[in-house]
C-alpha positions in Angstrom: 19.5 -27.5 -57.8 16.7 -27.6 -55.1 18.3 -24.4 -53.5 17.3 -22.9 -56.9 13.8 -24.3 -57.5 13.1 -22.9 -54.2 14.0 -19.5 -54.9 12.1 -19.5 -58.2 9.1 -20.4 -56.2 9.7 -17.9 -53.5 10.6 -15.1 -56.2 7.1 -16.1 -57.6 5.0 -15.6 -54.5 4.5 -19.1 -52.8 5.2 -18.4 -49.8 4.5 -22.3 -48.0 7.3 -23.8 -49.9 10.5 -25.6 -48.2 12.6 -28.4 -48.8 11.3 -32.5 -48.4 14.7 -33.6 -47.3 12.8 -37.7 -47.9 11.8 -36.4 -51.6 14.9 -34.5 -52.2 12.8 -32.0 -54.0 10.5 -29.0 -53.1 7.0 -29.1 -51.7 4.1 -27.0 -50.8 4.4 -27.4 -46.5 0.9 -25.7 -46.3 -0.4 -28.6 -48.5 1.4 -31.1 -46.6 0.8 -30.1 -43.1 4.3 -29.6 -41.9 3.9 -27.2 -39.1 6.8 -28.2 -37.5 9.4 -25.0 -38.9 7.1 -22.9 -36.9 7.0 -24.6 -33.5 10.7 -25.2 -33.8 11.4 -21.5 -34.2 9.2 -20.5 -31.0 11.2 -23.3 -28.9 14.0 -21.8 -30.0 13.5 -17.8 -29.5 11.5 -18.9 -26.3 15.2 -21.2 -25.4 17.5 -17.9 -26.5 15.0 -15.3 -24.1 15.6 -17.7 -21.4 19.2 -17.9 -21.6 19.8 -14.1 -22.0 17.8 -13.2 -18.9 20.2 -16.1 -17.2 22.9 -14.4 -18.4 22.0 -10.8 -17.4 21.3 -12.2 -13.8 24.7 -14.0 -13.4 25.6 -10.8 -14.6 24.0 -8.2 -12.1 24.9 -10.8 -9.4 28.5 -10.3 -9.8 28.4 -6.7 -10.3 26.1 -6.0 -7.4 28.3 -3.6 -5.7 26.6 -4.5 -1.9 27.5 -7.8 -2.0 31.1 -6.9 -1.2 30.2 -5.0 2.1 28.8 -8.2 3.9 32.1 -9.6 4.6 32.2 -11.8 8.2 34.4 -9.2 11.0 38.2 -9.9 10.8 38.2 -10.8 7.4 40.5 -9.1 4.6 38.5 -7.0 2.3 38.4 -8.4 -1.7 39.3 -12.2 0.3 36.4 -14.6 0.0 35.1 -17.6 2.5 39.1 -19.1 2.5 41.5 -17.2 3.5 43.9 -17.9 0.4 46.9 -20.8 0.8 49.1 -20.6 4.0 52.6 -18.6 3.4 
């Protein structure tokens, strides 16, 4: 029922209109300052930026074809710091 009053309202123009989860009913949020939608969604594309550029680093670090030449002398190449278990 609310989902439906609220897509009248939207279908009619009012644009500042969202769901009072306390009323249980629909409400003008310009009216009754909640400004809190809009500083939730910057947190959150601000949070998801953030964690893609993380992921792209983690990403060029393991691809980074140079860091496979600086392996210490003696060592087997595609072996890392341990030398595997004992045969």
């Amino acid at each position: 029922m609310v989902v439906r009053s609220l897509n009248s309202c939207v279908l009619l123009g009012h644009k500042w209109f969202g769901v009072d989860i306390n009323k249980e009913d629909i409400v003008d949020t310009f009216e009754t300052f909640v400004w809190e939608p809009a500083i939730v969604k910057l947190n959150v594309l601000t949070a998801a930026s953030e964690a893609a550029c993380l992921i792209l680093s983690v990403d060029e670090t393991i691809k980074n074809p140079k860091s496979g030449a600086n392996n210490p002398p003696g060592a087997l190449p595609g072996m890392g710091r341990g030398r595997g278990r004992p045969r």
